[in-house]
N, C-alpha and C positions, 0 to 999 in steps of 0.2 A: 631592273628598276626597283625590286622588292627590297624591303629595308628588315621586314620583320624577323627574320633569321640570328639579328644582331640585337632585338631587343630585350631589357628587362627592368623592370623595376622593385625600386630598393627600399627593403622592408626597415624601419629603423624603431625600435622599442627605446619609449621616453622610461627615464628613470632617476638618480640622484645619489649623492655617498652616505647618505643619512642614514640607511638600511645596514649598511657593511657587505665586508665581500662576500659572505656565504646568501647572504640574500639576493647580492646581483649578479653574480655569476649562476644561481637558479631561475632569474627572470630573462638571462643570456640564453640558457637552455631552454626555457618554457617559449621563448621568442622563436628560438630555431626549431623548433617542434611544429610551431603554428606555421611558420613559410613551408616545412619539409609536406606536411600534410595538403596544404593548400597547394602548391605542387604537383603532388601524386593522386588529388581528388580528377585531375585534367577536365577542369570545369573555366581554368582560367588561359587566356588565348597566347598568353605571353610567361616567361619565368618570374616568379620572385628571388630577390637573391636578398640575404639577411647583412644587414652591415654592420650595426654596431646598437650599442646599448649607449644612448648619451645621457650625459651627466651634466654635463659642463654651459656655460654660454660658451666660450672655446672650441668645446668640441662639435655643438651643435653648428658652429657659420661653417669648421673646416669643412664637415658634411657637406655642410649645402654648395657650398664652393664645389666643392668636388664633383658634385653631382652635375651642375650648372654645367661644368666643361668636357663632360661624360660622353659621347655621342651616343651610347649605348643606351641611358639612362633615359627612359621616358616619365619615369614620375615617382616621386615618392609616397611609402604607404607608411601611418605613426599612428602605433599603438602606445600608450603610457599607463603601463603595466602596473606601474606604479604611483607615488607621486612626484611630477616631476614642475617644479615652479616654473610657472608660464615666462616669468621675466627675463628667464637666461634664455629662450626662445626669441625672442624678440630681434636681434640682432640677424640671426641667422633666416628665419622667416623672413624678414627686411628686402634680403640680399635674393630670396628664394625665383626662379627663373622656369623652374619647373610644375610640370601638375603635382596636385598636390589634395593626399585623399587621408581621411582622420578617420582611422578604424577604430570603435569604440565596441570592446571584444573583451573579453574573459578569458584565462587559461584551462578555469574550470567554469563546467554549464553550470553548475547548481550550487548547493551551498552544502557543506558536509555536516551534517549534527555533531556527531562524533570528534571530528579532529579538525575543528575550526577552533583555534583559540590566538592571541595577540600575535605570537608569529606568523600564524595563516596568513591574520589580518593586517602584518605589514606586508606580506606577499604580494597582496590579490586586492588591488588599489584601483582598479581602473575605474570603477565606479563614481570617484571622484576625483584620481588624477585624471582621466579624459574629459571630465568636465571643466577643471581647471585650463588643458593645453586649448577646451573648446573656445573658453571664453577668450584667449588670447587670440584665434583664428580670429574670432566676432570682432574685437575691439581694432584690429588691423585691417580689417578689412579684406579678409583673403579670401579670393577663387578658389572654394576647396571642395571637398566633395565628403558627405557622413557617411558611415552605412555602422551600422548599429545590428548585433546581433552574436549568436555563435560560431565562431571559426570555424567550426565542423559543419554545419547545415547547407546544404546544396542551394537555397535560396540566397543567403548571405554571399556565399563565394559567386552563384551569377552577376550578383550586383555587384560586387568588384570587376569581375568581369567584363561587363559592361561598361562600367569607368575607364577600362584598363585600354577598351577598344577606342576609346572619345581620348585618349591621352594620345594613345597609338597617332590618332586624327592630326593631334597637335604638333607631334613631333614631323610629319609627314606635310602638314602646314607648313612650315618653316624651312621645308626644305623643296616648294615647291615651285618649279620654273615653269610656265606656262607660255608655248613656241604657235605664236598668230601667224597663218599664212594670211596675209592680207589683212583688212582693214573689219568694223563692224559692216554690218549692211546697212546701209543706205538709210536715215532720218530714224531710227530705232531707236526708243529712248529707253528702256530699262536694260538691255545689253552692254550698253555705256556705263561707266564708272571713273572714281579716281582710281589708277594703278599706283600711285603713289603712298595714298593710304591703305592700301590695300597689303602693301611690303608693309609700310609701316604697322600694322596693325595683324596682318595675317602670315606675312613675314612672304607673300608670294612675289614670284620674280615674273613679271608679263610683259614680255618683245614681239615686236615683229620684226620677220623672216620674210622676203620677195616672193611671191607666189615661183617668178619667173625663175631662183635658185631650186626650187622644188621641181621643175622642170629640164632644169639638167639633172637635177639627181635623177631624176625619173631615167633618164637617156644613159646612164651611167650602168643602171642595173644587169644585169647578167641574166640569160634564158636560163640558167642553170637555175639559181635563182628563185627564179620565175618557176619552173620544173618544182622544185621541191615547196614550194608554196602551193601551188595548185594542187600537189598531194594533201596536202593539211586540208586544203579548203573539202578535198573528198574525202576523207576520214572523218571531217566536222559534221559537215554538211550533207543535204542532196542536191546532184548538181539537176536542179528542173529547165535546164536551157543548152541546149546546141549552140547557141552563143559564144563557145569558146576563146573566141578572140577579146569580146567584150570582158570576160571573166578575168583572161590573164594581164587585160591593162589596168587592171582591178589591182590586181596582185602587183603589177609593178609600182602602181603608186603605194599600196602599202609595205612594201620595200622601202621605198624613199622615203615616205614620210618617217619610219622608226628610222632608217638610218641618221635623220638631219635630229630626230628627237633623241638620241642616244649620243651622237655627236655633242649635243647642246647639253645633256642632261637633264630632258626635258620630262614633265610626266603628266603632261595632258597638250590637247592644241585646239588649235579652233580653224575653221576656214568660212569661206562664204560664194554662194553661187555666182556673187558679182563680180570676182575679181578670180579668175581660170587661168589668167592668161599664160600659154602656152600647152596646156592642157584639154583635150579631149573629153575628160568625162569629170564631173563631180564627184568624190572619193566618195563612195557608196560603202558595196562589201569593206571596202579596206578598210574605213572607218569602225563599222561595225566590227571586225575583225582584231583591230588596235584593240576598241573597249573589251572586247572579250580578254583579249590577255591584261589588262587592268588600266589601262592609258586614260587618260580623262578625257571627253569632247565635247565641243560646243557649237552648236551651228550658228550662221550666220555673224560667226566672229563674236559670240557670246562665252569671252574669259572666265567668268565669274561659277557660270554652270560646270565648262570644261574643269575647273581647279577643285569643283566641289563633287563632282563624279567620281576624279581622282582619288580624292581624299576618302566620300563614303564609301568607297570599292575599299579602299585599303584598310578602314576600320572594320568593315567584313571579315576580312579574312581568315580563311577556315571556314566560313558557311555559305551554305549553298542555295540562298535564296534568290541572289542575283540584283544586281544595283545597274539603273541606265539612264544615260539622258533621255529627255521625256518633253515633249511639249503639248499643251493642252491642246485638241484641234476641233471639236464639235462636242454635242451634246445628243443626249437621246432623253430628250426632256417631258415624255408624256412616262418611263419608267424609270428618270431620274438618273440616268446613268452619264460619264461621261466617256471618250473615246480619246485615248492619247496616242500619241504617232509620230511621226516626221514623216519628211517626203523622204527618206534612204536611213536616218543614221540612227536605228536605237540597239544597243547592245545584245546581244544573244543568249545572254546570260538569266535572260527571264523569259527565255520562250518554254512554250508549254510541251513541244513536241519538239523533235529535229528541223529547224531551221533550213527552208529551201532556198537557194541560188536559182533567183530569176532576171531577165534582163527588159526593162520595161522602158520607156520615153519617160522624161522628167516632171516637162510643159514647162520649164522656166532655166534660167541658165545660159539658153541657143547653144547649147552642146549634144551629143551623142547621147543616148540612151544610155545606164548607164546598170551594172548587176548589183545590186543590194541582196542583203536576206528578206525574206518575207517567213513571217511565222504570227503567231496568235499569242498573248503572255500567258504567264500560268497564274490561277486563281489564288487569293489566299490575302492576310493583312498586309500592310504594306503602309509606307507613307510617302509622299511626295516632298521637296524641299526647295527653296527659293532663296537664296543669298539676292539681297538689292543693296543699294549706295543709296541713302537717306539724305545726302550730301552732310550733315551732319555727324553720322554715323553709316555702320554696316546695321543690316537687319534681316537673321536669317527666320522665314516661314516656314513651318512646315505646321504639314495636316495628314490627319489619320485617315486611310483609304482603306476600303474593302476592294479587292481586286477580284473581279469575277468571267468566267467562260462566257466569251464574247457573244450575245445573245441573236446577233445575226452572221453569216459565212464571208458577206462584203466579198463576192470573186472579182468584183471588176476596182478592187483597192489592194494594186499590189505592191505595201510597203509592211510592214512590221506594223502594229496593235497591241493597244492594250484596253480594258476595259475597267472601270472599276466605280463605285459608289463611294462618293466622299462625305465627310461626317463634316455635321452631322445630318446633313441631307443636301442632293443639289447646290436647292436654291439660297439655304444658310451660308452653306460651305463657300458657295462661288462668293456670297456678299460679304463675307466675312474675309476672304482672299483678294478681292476686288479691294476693299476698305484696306487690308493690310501694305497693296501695293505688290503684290505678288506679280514674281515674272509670268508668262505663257510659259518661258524654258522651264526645265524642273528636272530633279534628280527624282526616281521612282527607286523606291529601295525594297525588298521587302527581307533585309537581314538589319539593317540599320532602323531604328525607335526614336519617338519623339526623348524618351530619358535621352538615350546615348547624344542627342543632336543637341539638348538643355546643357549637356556636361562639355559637349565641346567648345558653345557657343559660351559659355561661362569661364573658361581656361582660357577662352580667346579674348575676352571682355567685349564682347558685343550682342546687339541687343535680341531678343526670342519671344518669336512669337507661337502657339500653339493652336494651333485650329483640333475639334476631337468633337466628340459625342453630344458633349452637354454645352458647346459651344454656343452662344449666343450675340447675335449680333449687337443691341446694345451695348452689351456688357464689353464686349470689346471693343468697340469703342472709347468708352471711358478707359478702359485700359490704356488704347494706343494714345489716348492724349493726357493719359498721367505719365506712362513710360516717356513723354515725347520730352514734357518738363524735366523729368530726372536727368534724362541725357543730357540738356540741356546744362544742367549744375556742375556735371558730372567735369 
């Protein structure tokens, strides 16, 4: 299901013929010097690969064409080295389909007393040819992304980095199908959406699949199977239950389920307690187990969460903080804290210790009891995320969380936890998320950042909102109902 192995983005230095050959075949060199480095620093999560020096309006749209029908190509990175006149861009920008990031870089850090003289200084342009390519971004209007600084500096290449993983996001958007076993649950209204703007706009594909086809598949699966899954789940896990029969029909539905999502080409799904039929137990372990290998979920027939699980798990990749679905479930409101969970399905990937196999009763469903993991999350920053339907727009929340060592043991709460302080306190943070419209469901990440989720939601054109520190209720307010007008124009 991983796409990352295939990707890279194409470094292209802005330039012109006005210098002559000896000058641009050295800013050709000076170009492949700066990807080779940025490279070999392995601070960035994906390759650079160097394309070309354009000159041209010509050469600049064939680029971009190129790029556009690339599947490999997640986004382009433009430095102009020199100076390169905005107007032959304009065409090609036009046509432009990809992300798209304006490094504003030097070949040299400093200025040399010594052997600076006119020839340096038609070299070493950027200073105001990237002000130039800037101001054409500005007057077009383009989703782009700045980062300004030295090529060489560990700071600068994170921030690429970081863009590079919100690109990743994008290309991984558009190629995402989302496989509903059944319907939402029952009179929910922020779990609902258009799927129609949803492709249109996030490029995602959302069906439903028969609970009742997930039940033959189920019947179809092989002990064997079953055998070698149950191994994984003991290598992963501790198995804390003599249950074993509950364990392995665990294991059989998360058989089926990847088998019908692999079939489909699916990479996230949703189900809901109310709609089993033919089925035994509510996908518990299996669930959790799918998200561990990177699958997206969503309970209660909640699409929106399951495609964005997805997605932030895939812009991760390579760290190891851990991304899951997440739903808000109570408060511990005299030390401000809140307590996140589900009844069965939160990822493993953010447990604090090794993850137990237990087999518990539901209380809702009228099904079997059913094995989930149970574990406690691990401490540390972190944010939570909300994709809603505006009906006018998409509008994705997110808010900075402090994730902390759950401050009481809860034995008689055996599902999966998390605890954490949200900024910039409780009672702000909830009004402030309350007023923005925020789901209950949520993605909890702590490898994915409010930047990386600004840069996605910006490639995507849809609207952001940020909850943090110095957040204030008024204030956002005003905000949401100026953002509401723009959209509006828009």
């Amino acid at each position: 299901m991983s796409m990352e192995n295939k990707v890279q983005f194409w470094f292209v230095a802005g330039s012109q013929f006005l210098y002559g050959d000896e000058t641009l075949a050295q800013v050709e060199k000076n170009a492949r010097s700066i990807v080779a480095s940025l490279n070999e620093a392995a601070r960035l999560p994906f390759e650079i690969v160097y394309q070309d020096t354009v000159k041209t309006n010509e050469g600049i749209t064939a680029l971009v064409k190129k790029a556009n029908y690339d599947d490999t190509c997640a986004g382009l990175i433009v430095f102009c080295h020199t100076f390169s006149p905005s107007k032959m861009w304009i065409n090609g920008l036009g046509l432009l389909q990809k992300p798209y990031l304006h490094f504003h870089t030097q070949f040299n850090e400093d200025i040399p007393n010594e052997a600076i003289d006119m020839d340096y200084m038609n070299l070493h342009q950027s200073a105001h040819g990237d002000r130039e390519h800037g101001f054409i971004g500005a007057r077009m209007r383009m989703p782009r992304k700045i980062v300004a600084g030295y090529w060489q500096k560990a700071g600068v290449q994170e921030r690429i980095g970081w863009w590079m993983r919100a690109a990743y996001g994008v290309l991984v958007s558009h190629n995402m199908k989302v496989l509903r076993f059944g319907d939402n649950m029952r009179e929910v209204a922020v779990t609902e959406g258009d799927k129609v703007e949803a492709q249109l706009k996030l490029g995602w594909q959302v069906n439903t699949w028969p609970v009742g086809e997930l039940a033959d598949m189920m019947k179809q699966v092989a002990d064997s199977e079953i055998d070698a899954l149950m191994e994984e789940y003991r290598q992963k896990y501790d198995m804390a239950t003599e249950d074993i029969a509950t364990v392995r029909y665990q294991a059989r539905e998360e058989i089926a389920i990847e088998t019908m999502m692999r079939r489909e080409g699916c990479l996230a799904f949703t189900n809901t307690f109310q709609d089993l039929h033919g089925m035994r137990q509510l996908p518990g372990l299996a669930s959790q187990n799918l998200m561990g290998k990177g699958y997206g979920y969503g309970g209660e027939g909640d699409w929106k969460v399951s495609a964005m699980t997805a997605i932030m798990k895939a812009m991760a990749v390579g760290m190891s903080g851990g991304t899951a679905f997440m739903e808000d479930y109570t408060y511990d409101l005299k030390n401000g804290v809140s307590l996140g969970a589900h009844m069965l399905e939160v990822c493993p990937s953010i447990a604090a210790d090794k993850p137990r196999i237990e087999v518990h009763g539901l209380g809702i469903g009228d099904r079997e009891a059913p094995a989930r993991l149970v574990f406690a999350g691990k401490a540390g920053k972190a944010i939570v995320a909300s994709l809603i339907d505006m009906g006018s727009r998409l509008r994705l929340i997110v808010q900075d969380v402090e994730c902390i060592t759950p401050t009481q043991t809860m034995p008689n709460l055996p599902v999966a936890r998390v605890m954490w302080k949200a900024m910039p306190d409780l009672e702000k943070g909830a009004e402030c998320w309350i007023m923005a419209g925020g789901a209950h469901h949520t993605v909890l990440s702590y490898d994915c950042d409010a930047g990386m989720m600004r840069d996605w939601a910006r490639m995507m054109d849809i609207e952001f909102v940020h909850i943090k520190d110095d957040s204030d209720v008024s204030a956002l307010e005003r905000e949401l109902f100026l953002m509401d007008m723009a959209w509006k124009l828009k």
